[in-house]
C-alpha positions as CSV (number, residue, x, y, z in Angstrom):
1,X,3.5,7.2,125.2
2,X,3.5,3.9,127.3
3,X,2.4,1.5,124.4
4,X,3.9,1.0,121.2
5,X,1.5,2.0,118.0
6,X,0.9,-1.1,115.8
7,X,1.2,-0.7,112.2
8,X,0.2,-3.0,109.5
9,X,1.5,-2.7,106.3
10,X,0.2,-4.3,103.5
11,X,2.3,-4.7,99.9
12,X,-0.4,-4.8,97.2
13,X,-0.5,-8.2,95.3
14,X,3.1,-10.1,95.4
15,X,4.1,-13.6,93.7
16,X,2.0,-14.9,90.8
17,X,-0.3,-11.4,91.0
18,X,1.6,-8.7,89.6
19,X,-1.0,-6.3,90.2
20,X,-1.0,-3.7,87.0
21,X,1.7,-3.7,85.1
22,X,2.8,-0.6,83.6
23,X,4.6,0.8,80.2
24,X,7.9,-1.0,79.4
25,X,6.9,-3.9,81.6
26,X,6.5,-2.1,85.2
27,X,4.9,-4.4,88.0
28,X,2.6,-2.9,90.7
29,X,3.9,-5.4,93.0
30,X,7.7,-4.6,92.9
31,X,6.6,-0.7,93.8
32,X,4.2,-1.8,96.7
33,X,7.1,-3.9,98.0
34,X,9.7,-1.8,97.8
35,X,7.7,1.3,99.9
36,X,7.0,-1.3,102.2
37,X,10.0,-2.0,103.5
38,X,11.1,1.1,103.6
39,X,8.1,2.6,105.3
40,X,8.7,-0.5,107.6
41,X,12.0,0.7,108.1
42,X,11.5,4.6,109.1
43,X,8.7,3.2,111.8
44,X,10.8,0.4,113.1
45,X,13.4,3.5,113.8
46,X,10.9,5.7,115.8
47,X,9.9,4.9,119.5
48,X,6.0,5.4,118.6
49,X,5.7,2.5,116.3
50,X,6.0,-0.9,115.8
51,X,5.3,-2.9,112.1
52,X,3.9,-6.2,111.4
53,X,4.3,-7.1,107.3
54,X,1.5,-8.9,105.2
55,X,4.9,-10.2,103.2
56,X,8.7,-9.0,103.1
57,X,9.2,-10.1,100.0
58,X,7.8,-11.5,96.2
59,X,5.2,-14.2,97.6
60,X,1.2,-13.7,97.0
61,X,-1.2,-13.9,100.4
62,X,-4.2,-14.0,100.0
63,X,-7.0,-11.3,101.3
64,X,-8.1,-13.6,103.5
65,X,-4.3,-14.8,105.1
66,X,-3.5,-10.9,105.2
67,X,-7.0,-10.2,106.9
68,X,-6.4,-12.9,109.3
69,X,-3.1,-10.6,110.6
70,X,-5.7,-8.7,111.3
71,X,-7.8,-10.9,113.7
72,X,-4.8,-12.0,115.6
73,X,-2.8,-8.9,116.5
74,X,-3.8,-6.0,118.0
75,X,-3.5,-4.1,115.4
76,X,-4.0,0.0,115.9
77,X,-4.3,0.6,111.9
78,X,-3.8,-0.8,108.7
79,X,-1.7,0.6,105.5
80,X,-2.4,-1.0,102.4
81,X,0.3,0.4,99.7
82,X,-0.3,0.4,96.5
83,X,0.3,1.8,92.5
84,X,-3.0,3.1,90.1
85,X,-3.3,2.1,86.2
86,X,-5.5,4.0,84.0
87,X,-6.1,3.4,80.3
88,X,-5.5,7.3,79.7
89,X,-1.1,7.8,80.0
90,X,-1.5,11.4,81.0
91,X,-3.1,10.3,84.3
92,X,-0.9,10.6,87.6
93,X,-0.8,11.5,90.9
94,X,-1.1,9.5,94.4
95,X,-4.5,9.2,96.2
96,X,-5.7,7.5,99.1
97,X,-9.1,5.7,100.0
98,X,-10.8,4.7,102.7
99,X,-13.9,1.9,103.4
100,X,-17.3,2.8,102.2
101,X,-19.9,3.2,104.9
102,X,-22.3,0.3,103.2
103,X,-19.4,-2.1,103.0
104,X,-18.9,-1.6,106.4
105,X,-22.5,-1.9,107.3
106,X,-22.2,-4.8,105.5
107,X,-19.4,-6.4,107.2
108,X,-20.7,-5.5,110.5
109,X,-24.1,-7.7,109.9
110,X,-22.6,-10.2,108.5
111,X,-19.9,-10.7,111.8
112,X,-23.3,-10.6,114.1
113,X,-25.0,-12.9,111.9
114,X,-22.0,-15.7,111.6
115,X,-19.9,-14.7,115.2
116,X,-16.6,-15.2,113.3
117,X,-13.6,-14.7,115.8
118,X,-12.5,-10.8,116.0
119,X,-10.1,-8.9,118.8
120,X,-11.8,-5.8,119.6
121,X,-10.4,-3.3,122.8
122,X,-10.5,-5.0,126.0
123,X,-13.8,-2.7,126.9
124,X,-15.6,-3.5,123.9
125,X,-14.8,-7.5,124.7
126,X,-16.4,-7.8,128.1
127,X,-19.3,-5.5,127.1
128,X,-19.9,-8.4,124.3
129,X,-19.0,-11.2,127.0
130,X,-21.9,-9.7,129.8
131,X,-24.3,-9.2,126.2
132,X,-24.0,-12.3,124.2
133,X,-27.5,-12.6,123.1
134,X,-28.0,-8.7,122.7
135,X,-27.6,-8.2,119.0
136,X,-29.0,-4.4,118.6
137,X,-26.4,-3.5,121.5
138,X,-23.4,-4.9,120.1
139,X,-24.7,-3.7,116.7
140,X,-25.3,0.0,117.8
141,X,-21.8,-0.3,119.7
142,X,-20.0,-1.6,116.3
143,X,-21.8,1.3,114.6
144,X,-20.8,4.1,116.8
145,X,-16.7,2.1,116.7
146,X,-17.1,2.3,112.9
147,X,-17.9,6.0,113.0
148,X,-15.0,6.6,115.3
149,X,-13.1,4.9,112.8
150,X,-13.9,6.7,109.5
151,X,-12.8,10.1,111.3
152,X,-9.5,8.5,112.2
153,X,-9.0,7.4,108.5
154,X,-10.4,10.9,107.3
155,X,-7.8,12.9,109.8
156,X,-4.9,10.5,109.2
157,X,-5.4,10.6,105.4
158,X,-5.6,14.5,105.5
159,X,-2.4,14.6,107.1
160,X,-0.6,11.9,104.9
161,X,-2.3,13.8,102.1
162,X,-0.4,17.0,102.9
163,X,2.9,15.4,103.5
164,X,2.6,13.8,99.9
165,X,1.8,16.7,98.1
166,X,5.4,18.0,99.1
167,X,6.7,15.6,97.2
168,X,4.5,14.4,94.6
169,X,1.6,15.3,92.2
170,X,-2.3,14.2,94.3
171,X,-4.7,13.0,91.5
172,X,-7.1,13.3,94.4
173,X,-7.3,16.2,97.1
174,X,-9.8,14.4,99.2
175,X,-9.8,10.9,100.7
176,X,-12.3,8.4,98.5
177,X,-14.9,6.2,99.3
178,X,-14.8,2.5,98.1
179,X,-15.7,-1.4,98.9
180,X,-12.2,-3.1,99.3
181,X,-11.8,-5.6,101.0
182,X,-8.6,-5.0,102.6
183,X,-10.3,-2.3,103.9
184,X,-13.0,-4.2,105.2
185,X,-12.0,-5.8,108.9
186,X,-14.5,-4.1,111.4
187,X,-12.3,-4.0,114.4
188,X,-9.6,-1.6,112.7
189,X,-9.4,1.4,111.0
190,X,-7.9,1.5,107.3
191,X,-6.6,3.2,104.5
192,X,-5.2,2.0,101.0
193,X,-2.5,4.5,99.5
194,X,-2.3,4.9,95.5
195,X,1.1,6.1,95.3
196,X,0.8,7.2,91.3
197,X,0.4,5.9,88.4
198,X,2.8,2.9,86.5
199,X,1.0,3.7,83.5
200,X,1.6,7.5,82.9
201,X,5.7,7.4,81.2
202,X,7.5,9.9,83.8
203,X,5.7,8.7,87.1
204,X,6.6,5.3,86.5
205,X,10.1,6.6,85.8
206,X,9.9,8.1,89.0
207,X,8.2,5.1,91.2
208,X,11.5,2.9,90.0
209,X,13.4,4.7,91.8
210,X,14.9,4.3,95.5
211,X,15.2,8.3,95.6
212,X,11.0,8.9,94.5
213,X,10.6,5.2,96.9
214,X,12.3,6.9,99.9
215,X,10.3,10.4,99.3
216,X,7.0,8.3,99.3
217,X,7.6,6.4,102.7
218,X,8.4,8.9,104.4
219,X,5.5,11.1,103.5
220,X,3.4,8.2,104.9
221,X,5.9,8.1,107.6
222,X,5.3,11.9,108.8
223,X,2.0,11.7,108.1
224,X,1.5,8.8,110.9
225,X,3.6,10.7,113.6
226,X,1.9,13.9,113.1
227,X,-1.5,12.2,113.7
228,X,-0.6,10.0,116.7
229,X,1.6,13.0,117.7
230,X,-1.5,15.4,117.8
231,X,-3.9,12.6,119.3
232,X,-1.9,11.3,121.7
């Protein structure tokens, strides 16, 4: 493989948002951080990938500044990491979701209504450059772009999905379906990881730890280079 795969890696919350804080005081964002950088690390380390960071350490970006990544590197897909709360303790397990389809409808009117700045691939940018006026073109090509997309997020979630389970409890089988906005950009395909829950007593035991951090990242890790490795 010629050129490098770009991963973006986004830390949940960071700086003044703590994200949900668990028993005894846990913060979301010191988990989300911590896999991170060493997700960061294991890709950094293999010839397939390189990483861009939405932070590298304790500040707060906002969703727009960590969106905006996204408009100005080619970015190949993005990982959003983060930790799940419930208000019931006995709830654990890691889960990953991708973008609903009407959010994504959503977005995708709402670029051809205001023509905000995107990169899309080199093809799809000169067929919008010889079509400027031709919104039901560009709209059936962003359609059939965000199809494409859900079945990469659906296949690459299946595949971090069974690298996880080896090491940790699922509270969800399946990929899910939600609006998030980090989730959101239209010209690159997504998923957000739940890596368990600070609110159940032994799994945020667990998620404090470098050992549990380590077995996390690099489930996510051989998730990633079995999908590119079977796509490529």
């Amino acid at each position: 493989m010629s050129k490098k795969i770009t991963i973006l890696i986004d830390a949940g919350h960071g700086g003044y948002d703590p994200g949900a804080i668990g028993i005894r005081g846990l913060k979301e964002k010191n988990i989300n951080i911590e896999i991170a950088l060493k997700l960061e690390k294991l890709l950094n380390h293999d010839k397939m990938f390189c990483t861009i960071l939405t932070r590298h350490n304790d500040s707060y970006l906002s969703l727009k500044k960590r969106k905006q990544l996204l408009k100005k590197n080619q970015v190949n897909f993005l990982i959003s990491i983060h930790a799940d709360s419930s208000r019931k303790q006995n709830v654990s397990g890691a889960s990953i979701w991708i973008v609903s389809k009407t959010r994504i409808n959503r977005e995708i009117n709402n670029y051809l209504k205001n023509k905000s700045t995107l990169l899309f691939s080199k093809k799809i940018e000169n067929i919008f450059k010889q079509n400027k006026n031709d919104f039901f073109l560009k709209k059936t090509i962003l359609d059939l772009q965000s199809n494409n997309f859900q079945k990469i997020e659906l296949d690459l979630s299946k595949e971090i999905l069974k690298q996880l389970e080896k090491n940790t409890k699922l509270n969800k089988k399946y990929p899910n379906y939600a609006s998030l906005g980090i989730l959101s950009s239209i010209n690159t395909p997504s998923i957000l990881i739940e890596t368990g829950f600070i609110t159940n007593i032994l799994e945020g035991k667990k998620l404090k730890t470098t050992n549990y951090q380590n077995k996390i990242a690099n489930s996510i890790y051989l998730g990633l280079k079995n999908y590119f490795t079977k796509s490529s």
